[in-house]
Steps between C-alpha positions, in 0.01 A plus 500: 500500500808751600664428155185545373401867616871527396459447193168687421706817697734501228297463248306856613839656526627438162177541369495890647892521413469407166136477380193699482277517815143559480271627743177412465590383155583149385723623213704804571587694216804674650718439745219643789163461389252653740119446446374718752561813735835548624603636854820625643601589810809654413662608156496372173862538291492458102878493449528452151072585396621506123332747253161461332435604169134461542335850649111486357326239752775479755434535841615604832503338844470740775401445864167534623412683854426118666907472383412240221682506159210550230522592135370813418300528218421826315189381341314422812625771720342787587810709417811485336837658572469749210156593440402700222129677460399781282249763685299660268290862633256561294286833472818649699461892552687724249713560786658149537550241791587659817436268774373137428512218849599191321435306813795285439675512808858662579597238719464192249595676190692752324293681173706674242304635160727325210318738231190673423301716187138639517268539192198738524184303621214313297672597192872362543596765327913597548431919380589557874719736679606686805414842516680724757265679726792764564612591164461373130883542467573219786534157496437334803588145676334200531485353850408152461598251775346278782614572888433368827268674728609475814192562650270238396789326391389397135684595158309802343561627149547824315449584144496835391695793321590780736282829474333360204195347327426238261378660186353368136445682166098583478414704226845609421541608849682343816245436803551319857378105416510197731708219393568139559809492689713191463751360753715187499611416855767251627389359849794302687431258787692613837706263640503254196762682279504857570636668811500886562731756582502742682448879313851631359507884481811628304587824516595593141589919562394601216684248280452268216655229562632332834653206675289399827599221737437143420103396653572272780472154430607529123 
């Protein structure tokens, strides 16, 4: 009986040594086959992970809150790292976006607007402009962004053209017009893949160009 447990104790040993070991899996198609959750107490070391060439489909493994390694899956979460969504105001005031509450929270995300354009509304039509409300010989800046609102703590956005309205030809003649305001926003998951810094304020002294210290961390 001794040589025999002997002899089956070996067997297991070279079999993990030198074989493919399945778990949960009669026939392991690498060297660890797991068919199932995995759990760790400690850490998990990939010393020589290799590259893939495959990107579409691939997936990560990340660790839940109950500590369990899970693959994450983009299709069937409700977010992704890098979220993309277009906002589109329409039958916005000839004066532009000034203060919108996105609701998405400060805390679990970061909102930057990637791009934006505006037609006029119902018609689509691109005969629009900005017409300065100071002077007809100025040409003022747009102000287009999303910030955090520290008070209820949400991302609110901004879309306008400073001391100006939106105007369209009618009748030969430029007149105030709403418009359809377009904005592409880029919404990151906190604590996934970004992390923020703290604000950097350079003093430039009335300078072009500059060298500031290197952001700590970088």
């Amino acid at each position: 009986m001794k040589v025999s447990m002997l002899n089956i104790s070996l067997l297991l040993i070279t079999s993990f040594c030198f074989g493919q070991v399945g778990i949960n899996k009669s026939n392991p198609a690498s060297t660890l086959d797991i068919n199932g959750d995995m759990k760790t107490d400690g850490s998990v070391y990939l010393e020589a992970p290799g590259e893939s060439t495959t990107i579409r489909n691939s997936k990560l493994l990340i660790v839940s809150p109950t500590d369990n390694i899970v693959r994450y899956d983009i299709d069937v979460s409700k977010y992704g790292p890098i979220n993309y969504a277009e906002f589109v105001f329409r039958g916005l005031s000839k004066n532009g976006l000034h203060d919108y509450d996105t609701k998405i929270s400060t805390d679990k995300y970061i909102v930057s607007v990637q791009g934006f354009y505006y037609l006029e509304a119902v018609t689509d039509d691109t005969d629009i402009m900005a017409y300065s409300n100071i002077s007809t010989n100025n040409v003022e800046g747009f102000q287009v962004y999303a910030y955090a609102n520290p008070v209820t703590n949400t991302w609110f956005l901004r879309a306008f053209v400073n001391n100006s309205e939106f105007r369209t030809r009618i009748a030969g003649v430029f007149a105030g017009t709403p418009i359809d305001m377009y904005l592409n926003l880029i919404i990151y998951r906190n604590g996934f893949i970004t992390k923020e810094r703290t604000a950097m304020s350079i003093d430039m002294g009335n300078s072009e160009t500059g060298i500031a210290p290197l952001p700590t961390g970088f």
